[in-house]
C-alpha positions in Angstrom: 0.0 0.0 0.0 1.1 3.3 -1.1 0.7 6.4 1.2 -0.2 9.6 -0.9 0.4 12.5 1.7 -1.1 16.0 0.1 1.7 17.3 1.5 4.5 15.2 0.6 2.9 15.3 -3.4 3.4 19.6 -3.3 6.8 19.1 -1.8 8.4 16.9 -4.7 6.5 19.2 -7.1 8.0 22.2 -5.4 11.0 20.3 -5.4 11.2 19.4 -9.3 10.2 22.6 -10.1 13.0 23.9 -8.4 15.5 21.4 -9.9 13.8 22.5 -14.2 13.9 26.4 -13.1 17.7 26.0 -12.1 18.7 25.6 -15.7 17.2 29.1 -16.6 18.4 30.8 -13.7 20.7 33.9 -15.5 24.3 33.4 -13.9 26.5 36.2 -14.1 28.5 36.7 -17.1 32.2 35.9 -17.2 34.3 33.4 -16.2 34.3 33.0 -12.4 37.9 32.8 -12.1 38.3 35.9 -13.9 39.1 37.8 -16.8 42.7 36.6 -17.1 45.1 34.5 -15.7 49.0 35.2 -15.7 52.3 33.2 -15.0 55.8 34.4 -14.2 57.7 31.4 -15.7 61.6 31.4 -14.2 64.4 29.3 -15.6 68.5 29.4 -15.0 68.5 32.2 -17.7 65.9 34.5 -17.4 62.1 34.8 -16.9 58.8 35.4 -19.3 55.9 37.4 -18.0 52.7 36.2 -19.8 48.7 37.0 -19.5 46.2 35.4 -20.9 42.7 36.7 -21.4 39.5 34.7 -20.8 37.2 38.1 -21.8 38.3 41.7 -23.3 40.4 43.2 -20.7 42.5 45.9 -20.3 44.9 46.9 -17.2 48.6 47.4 -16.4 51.5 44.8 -15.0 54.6 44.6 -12.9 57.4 42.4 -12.9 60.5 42.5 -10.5 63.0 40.3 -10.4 66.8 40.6 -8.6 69.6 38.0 -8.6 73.0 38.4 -7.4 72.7 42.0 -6.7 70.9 42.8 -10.3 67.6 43.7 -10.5 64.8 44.3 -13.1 62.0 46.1 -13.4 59.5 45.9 -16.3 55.7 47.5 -15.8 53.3 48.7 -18.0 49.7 49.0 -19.4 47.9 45.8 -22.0 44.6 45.0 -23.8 43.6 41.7 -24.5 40.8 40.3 -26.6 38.8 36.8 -25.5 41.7 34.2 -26.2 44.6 36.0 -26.8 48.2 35.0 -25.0 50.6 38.5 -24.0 53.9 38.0 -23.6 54.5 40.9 -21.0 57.9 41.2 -20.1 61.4 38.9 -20.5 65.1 38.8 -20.0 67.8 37.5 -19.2 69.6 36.8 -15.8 72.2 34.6 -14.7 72.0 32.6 -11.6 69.2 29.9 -10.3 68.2 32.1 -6.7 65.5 34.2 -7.8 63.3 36.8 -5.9 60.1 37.2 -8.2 57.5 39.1 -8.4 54.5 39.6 -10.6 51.5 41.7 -10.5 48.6 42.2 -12.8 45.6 44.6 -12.5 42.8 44.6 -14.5 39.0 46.9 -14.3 39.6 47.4 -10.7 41.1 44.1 -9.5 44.3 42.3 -8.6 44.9 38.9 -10.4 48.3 36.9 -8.2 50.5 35.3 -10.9 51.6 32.0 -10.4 55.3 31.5 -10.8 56.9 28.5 -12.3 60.2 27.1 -12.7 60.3 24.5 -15.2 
């Protein structure tokens, strides 16, 4: 025997209803991680600043890097379309202990850079 409770029956239909509206709901536009991301890649001869754009974006960099008393400093503004790979700054340095830094702002926001050392 099968108990048919009212209540329970305008629960699941609440329920699915919820579950078939959810696929309309408007969700904000972009990509949630951002308009960009950006890497600071680092090897035993110098280093390669590069953005890439998930959406239209425009903003301004920094890079500093030092190593055995040199330093570098490269900064300035980019514009990026949906897709598109920057390379933002590079050079050369000699030495493997690195102190790195890079820094990207874009409409208002910071993005961190992740640095790598292949």
């Amino acid at each position: 025997m099968v108990l048919r409770s009212p209540l329970l029956i305008v629960l699941t239909a609440l329920f699915l209803a919820a579950c078939a509206l959810s696929g309309v709901v408007p969700r904000p536009a972009g990509d949630p991680r951002g308009a960009l991301s950006c890497a600071l890649v680092v090897d035993g001869t110098g280093f390669e600043g590069r953005l890439t754009a998930r959406e239209t974006v425009a903003g301004d960099y920094a890079i500093r890097l030092s190593s055995g008393g040199v330093s570098i400093d490269q900064s300035g503004e980019f514009a990026a379309r949906p897709g598109e790979v920057l390379l933002l700054g590079s050079g050369a340095l000699g030495g493997s202990a690195f102190d790195v830094l890079m820094r990207v702002t874009a409409e208002g926001r910071d993005y961190p850079c992740t640095v790598t050392q292949p």
